[in-house]
N, C-alpha and C positions, 0 to 999 in steps of 0.2 A: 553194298560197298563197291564190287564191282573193279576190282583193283587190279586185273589184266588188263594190260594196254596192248594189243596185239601189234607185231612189227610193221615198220610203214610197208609199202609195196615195193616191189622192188624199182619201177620206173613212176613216182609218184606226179601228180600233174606238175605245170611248171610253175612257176613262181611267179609274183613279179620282183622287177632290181628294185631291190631300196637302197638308200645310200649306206656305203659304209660304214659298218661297224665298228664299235670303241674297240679299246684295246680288249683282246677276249680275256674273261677271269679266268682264274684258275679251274679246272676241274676237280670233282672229287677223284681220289685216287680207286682204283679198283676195288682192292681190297684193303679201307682204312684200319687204319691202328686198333685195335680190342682193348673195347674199355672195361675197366676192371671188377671185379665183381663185388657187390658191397649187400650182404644181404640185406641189414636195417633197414635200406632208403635207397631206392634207386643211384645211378649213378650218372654224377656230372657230367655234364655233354662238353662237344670242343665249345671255344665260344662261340657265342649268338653269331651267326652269318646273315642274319634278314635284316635292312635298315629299313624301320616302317617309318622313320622321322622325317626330319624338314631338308629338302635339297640342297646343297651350298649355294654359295650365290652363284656360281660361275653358272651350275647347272639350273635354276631358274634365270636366270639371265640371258642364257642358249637358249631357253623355254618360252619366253615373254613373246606376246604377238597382240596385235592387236584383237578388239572384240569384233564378231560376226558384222556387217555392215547390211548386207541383203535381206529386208525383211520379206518374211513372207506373204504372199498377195492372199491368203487362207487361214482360215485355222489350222494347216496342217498340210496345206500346198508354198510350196517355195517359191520365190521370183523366178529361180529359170533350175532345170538338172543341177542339184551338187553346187547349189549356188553358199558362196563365203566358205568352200572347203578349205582353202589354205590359210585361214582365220580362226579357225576349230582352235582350240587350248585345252587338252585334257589335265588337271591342276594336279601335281604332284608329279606328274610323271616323269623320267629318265631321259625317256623315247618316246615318237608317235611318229606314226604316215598315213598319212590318208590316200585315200582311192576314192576316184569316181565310178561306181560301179553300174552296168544297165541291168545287174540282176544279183543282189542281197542275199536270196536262197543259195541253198545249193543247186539250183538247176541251175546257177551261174556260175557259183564261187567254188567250185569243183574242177571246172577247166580254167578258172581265171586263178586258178592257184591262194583264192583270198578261204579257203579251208583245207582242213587232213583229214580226207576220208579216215585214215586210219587210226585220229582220235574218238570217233564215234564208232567204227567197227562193233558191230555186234551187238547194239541197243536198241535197235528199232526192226518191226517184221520185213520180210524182204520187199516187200509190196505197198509196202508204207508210197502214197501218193506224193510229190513231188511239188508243191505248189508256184508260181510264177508271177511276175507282175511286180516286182518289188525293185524298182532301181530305186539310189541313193548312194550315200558316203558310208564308205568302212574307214576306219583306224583301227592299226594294230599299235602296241605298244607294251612298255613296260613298265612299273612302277620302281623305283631303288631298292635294291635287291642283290645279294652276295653269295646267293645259292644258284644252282647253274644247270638244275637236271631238266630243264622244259628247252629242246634242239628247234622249236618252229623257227620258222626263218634264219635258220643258221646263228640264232640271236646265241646259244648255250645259256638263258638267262632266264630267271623265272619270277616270277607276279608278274606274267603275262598277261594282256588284257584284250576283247575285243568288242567293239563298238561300230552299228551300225544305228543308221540315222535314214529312213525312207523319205523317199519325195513325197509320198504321200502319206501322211503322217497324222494318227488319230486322235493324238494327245495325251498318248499313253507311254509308259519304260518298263520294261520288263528286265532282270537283273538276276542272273542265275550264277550256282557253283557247279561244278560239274561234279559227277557220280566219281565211285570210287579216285584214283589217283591220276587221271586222266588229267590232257591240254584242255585249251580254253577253248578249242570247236568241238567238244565233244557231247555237245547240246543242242548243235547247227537242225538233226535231223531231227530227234525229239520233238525240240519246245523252239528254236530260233525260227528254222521256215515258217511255221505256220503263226505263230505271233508278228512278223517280219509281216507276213502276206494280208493282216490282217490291220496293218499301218502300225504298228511296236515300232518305237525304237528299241533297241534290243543292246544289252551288255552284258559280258561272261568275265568270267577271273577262271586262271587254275590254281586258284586257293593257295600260290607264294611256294607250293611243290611239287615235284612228280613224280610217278615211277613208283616201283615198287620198292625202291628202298628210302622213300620218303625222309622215314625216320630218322636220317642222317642231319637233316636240318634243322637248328636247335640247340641250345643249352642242356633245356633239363625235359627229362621226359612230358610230354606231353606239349611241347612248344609248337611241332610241326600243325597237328592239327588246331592249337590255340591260333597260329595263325591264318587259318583257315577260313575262321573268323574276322579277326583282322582285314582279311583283303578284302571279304568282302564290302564289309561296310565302307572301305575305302573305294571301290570301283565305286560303290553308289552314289555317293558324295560328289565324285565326279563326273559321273556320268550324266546324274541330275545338270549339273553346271554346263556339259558341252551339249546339252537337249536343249537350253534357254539358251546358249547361245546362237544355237541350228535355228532356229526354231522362236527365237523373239518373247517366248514365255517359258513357264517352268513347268514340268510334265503336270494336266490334271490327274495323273493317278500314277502311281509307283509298286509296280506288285513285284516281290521275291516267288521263285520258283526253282524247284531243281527235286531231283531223283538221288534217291542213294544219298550216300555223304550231302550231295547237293540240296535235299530234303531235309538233312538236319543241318545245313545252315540255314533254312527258312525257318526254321524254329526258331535257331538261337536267337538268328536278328531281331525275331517279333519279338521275343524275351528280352532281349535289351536293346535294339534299339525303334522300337517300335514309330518315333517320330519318321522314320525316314519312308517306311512305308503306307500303305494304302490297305495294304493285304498279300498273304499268302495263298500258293499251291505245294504243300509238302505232299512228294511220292516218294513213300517206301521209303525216310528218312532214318537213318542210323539211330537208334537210342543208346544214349550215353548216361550212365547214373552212379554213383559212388560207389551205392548198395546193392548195385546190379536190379534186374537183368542187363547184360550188355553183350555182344558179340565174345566176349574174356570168359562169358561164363556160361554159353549156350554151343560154342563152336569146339572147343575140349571136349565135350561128351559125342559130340557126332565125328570126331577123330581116332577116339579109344573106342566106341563101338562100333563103327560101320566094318572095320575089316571083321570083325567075329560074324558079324550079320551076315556080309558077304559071301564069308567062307562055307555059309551054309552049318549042317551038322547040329549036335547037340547044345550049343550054347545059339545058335540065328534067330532063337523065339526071342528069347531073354533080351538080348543086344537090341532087336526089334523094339521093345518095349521099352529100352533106356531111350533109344532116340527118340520113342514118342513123349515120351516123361519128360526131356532136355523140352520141346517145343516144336520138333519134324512132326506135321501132321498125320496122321493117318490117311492113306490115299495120296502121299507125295511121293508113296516109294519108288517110281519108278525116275525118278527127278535124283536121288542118292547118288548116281554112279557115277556124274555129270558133277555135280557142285563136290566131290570129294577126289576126284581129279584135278577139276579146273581151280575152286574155288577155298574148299574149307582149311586148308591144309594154308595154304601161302598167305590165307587172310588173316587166320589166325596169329601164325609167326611175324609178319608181318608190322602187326597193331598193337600186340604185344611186345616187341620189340618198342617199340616206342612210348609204349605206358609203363613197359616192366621190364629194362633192358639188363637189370641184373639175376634175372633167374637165369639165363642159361651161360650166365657169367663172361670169357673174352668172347663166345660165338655171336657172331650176328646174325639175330633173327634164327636162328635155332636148329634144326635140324629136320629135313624134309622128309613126310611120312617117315618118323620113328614107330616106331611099337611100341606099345602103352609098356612100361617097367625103362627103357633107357632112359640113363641119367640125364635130368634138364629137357626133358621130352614132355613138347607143349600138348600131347593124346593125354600127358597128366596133371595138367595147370589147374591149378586151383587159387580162382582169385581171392576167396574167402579167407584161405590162411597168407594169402600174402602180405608182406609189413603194411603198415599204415601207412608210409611213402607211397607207395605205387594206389594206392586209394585217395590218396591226396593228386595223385595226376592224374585220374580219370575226373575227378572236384573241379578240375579246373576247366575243365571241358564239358562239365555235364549239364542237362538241361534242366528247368526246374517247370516246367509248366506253366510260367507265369508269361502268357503273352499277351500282348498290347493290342491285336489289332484282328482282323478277323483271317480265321486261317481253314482251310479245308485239306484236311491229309485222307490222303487213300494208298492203302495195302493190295498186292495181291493174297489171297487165304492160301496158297501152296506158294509163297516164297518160302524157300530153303536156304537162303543164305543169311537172311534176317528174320527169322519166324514169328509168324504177324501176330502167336501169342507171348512170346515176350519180347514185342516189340512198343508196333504202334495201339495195338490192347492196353498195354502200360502206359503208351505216352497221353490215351486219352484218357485213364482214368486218373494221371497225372495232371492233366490242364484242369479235371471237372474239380481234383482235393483243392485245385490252390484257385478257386473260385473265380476261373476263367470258362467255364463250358459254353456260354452264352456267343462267344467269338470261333467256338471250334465248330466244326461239323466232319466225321469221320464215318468215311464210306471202305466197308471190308470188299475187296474185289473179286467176286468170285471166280475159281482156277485163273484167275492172276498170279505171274510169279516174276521174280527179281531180273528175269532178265529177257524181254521180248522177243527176240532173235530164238526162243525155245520154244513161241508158238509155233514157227514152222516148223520145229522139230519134231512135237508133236501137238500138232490141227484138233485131233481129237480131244483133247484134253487140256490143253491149254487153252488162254486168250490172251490175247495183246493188250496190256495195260495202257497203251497210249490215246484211245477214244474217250478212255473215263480219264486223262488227266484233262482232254477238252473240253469234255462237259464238266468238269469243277470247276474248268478254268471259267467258262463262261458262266458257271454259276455264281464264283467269285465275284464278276464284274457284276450281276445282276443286285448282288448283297450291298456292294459299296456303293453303287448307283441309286440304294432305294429302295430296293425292287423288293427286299422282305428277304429273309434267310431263308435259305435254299431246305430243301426236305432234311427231316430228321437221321440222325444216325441212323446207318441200316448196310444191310450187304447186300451188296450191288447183285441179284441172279445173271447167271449168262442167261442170253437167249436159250430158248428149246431148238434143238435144228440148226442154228445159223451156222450158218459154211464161212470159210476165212475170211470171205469179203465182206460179207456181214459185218464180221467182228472187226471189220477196221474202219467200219464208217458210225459208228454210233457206240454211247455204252450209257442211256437215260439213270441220269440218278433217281429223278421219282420213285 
């Protein structure tokens, strides 16, 4: 999930000017009004704030430009740098600007101000290589939208979107959501550079919200992350449209990809909208299910037990045992004291807040580290006995296994913040009941965990998941190319020996 956004820096790179902005919306206020407590069925949100429909005229009318003129002398080389940039039309959108940029990566877009370090903070190892050679056109933009928690570019506006377009260009779009509640660069170091370097055009959304109090965006429970969904399909749609317009043809291949939350929008899409793409890469994607398991009912038990554990004494066996029964592996203990600081506690309250905002009645989002016995205290949620409403908003988001197209998911086996047995264990024995196996192929990743930035923390024990999103990735293009399905399910072993640098140039699925 991943739903710490760590604060920008304090003197962050500079910008560039883009023209001024509309009038600014409203913000949400601090601390909003408490909505009331309704046991039977969750409770009604403010009205809807997200307009996902059709722009007025005025604003396609502002919109309207002509189509791309510059064809390209290649399949994938342009008439000249950034040629027909100010002809680009991304369809729907509020906003856009484009840049001429000599470098796509972040070895550019970190001093040219076109990314925020401080959206991707803490997702990649430190040593993560840097790759180069990618000039082309950026657009940033926004799609119409009434919710206001995403500050890049001073925009306060959110279904953010960002779009880059390489001069050299290999025929391919890659189309990602970002991890937990994170901007729209928060992919840039992961999966953008090295798809970008490798001639991607490359497109992001921050899922229409941000922030840790997502939740707020929305009618009825479950709305913020339903649009989650929503956007993405929509960046795609258009994204496709400004690649054929770049570009003189329409991508030959269209792959989803994304980590955490971003992971299970590549489910959902292949689940329903499978025409748009070619194929997935889900990492460590969220599992969402009516009847559980779900984050609702795996992260309560490691809230009410880990402080007895902690404490040590007479009951630390016992509490040991619950956490291994919820799904914390054996052999992750030393990873507990890190995700129940950082992570279990604010994720919980959090998501819950937004699927079940009437258990802890007017409080929002609940109360931090309680003690299992205080009133509305999420250490003692139990999604099982809660109304059928709030089962009905997890319904609405949930995934069903039924996807379209060919997809490769990989776990880390010591992720502790989604535990890879009731997670993606379930999700694939969920694609194999609804008689999809033949499209999936799932690699368990050994001492893999949810958040790469902990292999440095600990070398010995850990490994950085981002070599084995490469090699599925490239295993992916091998499958849809032709090339035969990639090796069967299996758990990826670490190397014997290999020292850090090892583990960040390679992770062979065979």
């Amino acid at each position: 999930m991943l739903p710490h956004r760590p604060h920008h820096p304090a003197s962050p790179p500079a910008r560039p000017h883009y023209p001024a902005s509309p009038p600014a919306r409203p913000h949400h206020s601090a601390s909003p009004p408490a909505r009331p407590h309704h046991p039977a069925s969750p409770p009604a949100r403010p009205a809807r704030r997200t307009a996902l429909g059709a722009l007025s005229l005025a604003a396609v009318c502002s919109l309207l430009v002509s189509p791309a003129t510059a064809a390209p002398t290649g399949p994938g080389t342009p008439h000249s740098h950034c040629a027909g940039r100010a002809r680009l039309h991304v369809p729907g959108a509020a906003r856009q600007h484009a840049d001429c940029l000599d470098e796509l990566t972040t070895a550019g877009t970190v001093a040219s101000g076109h990314t925020d370090p401080a959206d991707y903070a803490g997702l990649t190892p430190k040593d993560l290589p840097t790759p180069t050679g990618a000039p082309g056109i950026q657009i940033d933009g926004y799609f119409p939208d009434t919710s206001t928690t995403n500050t890049n570019h001073g925009w306060q506006h959110d279904s953010q979107f960002v779009i880059r377009l390489p001069d050299h260009w290999n025929g391919g779009l890659v189309v990602a959501g970002t991890p937990g509640n994170r901007e729209q660069y928060a992919n840039d170091r992961a999966i953008a550079d090295w798809v970008l370097a490798r001639g991607y055009a490359y497109a992001a959304t921050d899922k229409g919200n941000t922030g840790t109090a997502f939740f707020r965006d929305g009618r009825r429970p479950g709305d913020a992350i339903a649009e989650w969904n929503t956007r993405l399909t929509q960046l795609t749609r258009a994204a496709r449209t400004v690649v054929t317009q770049r570009y003189h043809r329409p991508p030959a291949r269209t792959l989803a990809t994304g980590m955490s939350n971003g992971g299970y929008l590549v489910r959902r899409q292949l689940e329903n909208h499978p025409e748009l793409y070619d194929g997935g890469v889900d990492w460590e994607g969220t599992l969402w299910r009516s009847d559980g398991p779900s984050l609702l009912t795996f992260l309560p038990a490691a809230l009410r037990h880990y402080p007895v554990y902690a404490a040590g004494g007479a009951g630390a066996a016992e509490a040991e045992a619950a956490l291994h029964r919820a799904g914390f592996p054996a052999g992750s203990e030393f990873l507990w004291p890190y995700h129940h600081q950082v992570y279990w506690d604010l994720t919980q309250r959090i998501y819950r807040e937004e699927l079940d905002p009437g258990y802890d009645g007017a409080t929002e989002a609940g109360t931090p580290y309680c003690a299992s016995g205080t009133p509305a205290c999420d250490a003692d949620y139990d999604y099982a006995a809660r109304p059928a409403g709030v089962h009905h908003a997890v319904d609405r988001i949930a995934l069903t296994g039924r996807i379209g197209k060919p997809l490769i998911t990989l776990q880390g086996t010591l992720d502790v913040l989604l535990p890879i047995s009731e997670d993606s264990d379930v999700w694939a024995r969920m694609v194999h009941r609804a008689g999809r196996g033949s499209l999936l192929r799932y690699y368990r990743i050994e001492d893999g965990t949810h958040t790469d930035s902990l292999a440095d923390v600990f070398p010995g024990r850990l490994r950085p998941m981002v070599p084995c999103h490469r090699s599925a990735f490239t295993a992916l293009e091998r499958w849809i190319d032709g090339g035969g399905p990639p090796p069967a399910d299996r758990t990826v072993a670490r190397p014997a020996g290999a020292d850090p640098a090892t583990l960040l140039t390679g992770c062979p699925l065979r």
